[in-house]
N, C-alpha and C positions, 0 to 999 in steps of 0.2 A: 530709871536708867541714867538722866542727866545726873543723878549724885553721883553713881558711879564714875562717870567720868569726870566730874570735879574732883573726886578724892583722887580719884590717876592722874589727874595732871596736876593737882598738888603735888603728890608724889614725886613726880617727874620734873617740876619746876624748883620744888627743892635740894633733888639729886643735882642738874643742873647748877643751880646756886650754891654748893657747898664744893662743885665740882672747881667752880671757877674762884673760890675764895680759896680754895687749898693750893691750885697751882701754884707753882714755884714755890712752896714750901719747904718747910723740912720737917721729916716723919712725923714727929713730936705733935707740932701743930695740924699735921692732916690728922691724925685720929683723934685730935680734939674738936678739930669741925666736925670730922663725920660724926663723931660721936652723937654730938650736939643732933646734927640732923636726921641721925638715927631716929634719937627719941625724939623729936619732936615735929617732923615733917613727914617722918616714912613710918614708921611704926603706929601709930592713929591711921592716916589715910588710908595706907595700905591693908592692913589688918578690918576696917571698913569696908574698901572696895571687894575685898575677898568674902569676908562674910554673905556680902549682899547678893552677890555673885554666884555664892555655893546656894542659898536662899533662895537664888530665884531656877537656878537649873534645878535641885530639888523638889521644888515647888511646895516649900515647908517651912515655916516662917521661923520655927526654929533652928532648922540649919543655919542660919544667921548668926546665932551667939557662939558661932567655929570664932567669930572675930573677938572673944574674949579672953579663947584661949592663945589665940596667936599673936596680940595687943602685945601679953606681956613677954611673951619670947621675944619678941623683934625690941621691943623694950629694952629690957638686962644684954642685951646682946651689944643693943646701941651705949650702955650703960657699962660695961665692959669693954669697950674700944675708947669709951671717953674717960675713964679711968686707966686705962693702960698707957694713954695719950698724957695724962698727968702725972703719972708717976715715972714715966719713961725719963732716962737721964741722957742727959745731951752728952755726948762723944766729945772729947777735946783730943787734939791732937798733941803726942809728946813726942819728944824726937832720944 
């Protein structure tokens, strides 16, 4: 149980942390942190505590490897907002 809650509050320390790095941004750079934090705070953690979790209400130690499938969803997902963040084009104003 204590992993689980370590991966959740990684989870949750990172959402925090990308939270307050993005404020006062502009679009461009908030889907490049998120992105970033996607892949690499919330999609491991998450996709962890969820396995363990279906694993242990189950009571089937393979229910567990749900987190292999879901890893790489939340993955491409975070990889897709951090790509959209870099190719996004900054707005100029013309009069």
């Amino acid at each position: 149980m204590t992993a689980i809650m370590l991966a959740i509050a990684i989870t949750i320390l990172g959402s925090v942390v990308a939270w307050q790095f993005s404020k006062g941004k502009s679009k461009k750079r908030k889907y490049i942190i998120w992105g970033i934090t996607i892949m690499v705070a919330i999609a491991p953690f998450l996709s962890f505590s969820i396995g363990l979790t279906y694993a242990f209400i189950v009571r089937n130690g393979w229910g567990g490897l749900i987190m292999w499938v879901l890893f790489p969803i939340i993955f491409i997902l975070g990889l897709i907002v951090l790509l959209v963040g870099v190719f996004k084009e900054k707005r100029t104003k013309t009069m």
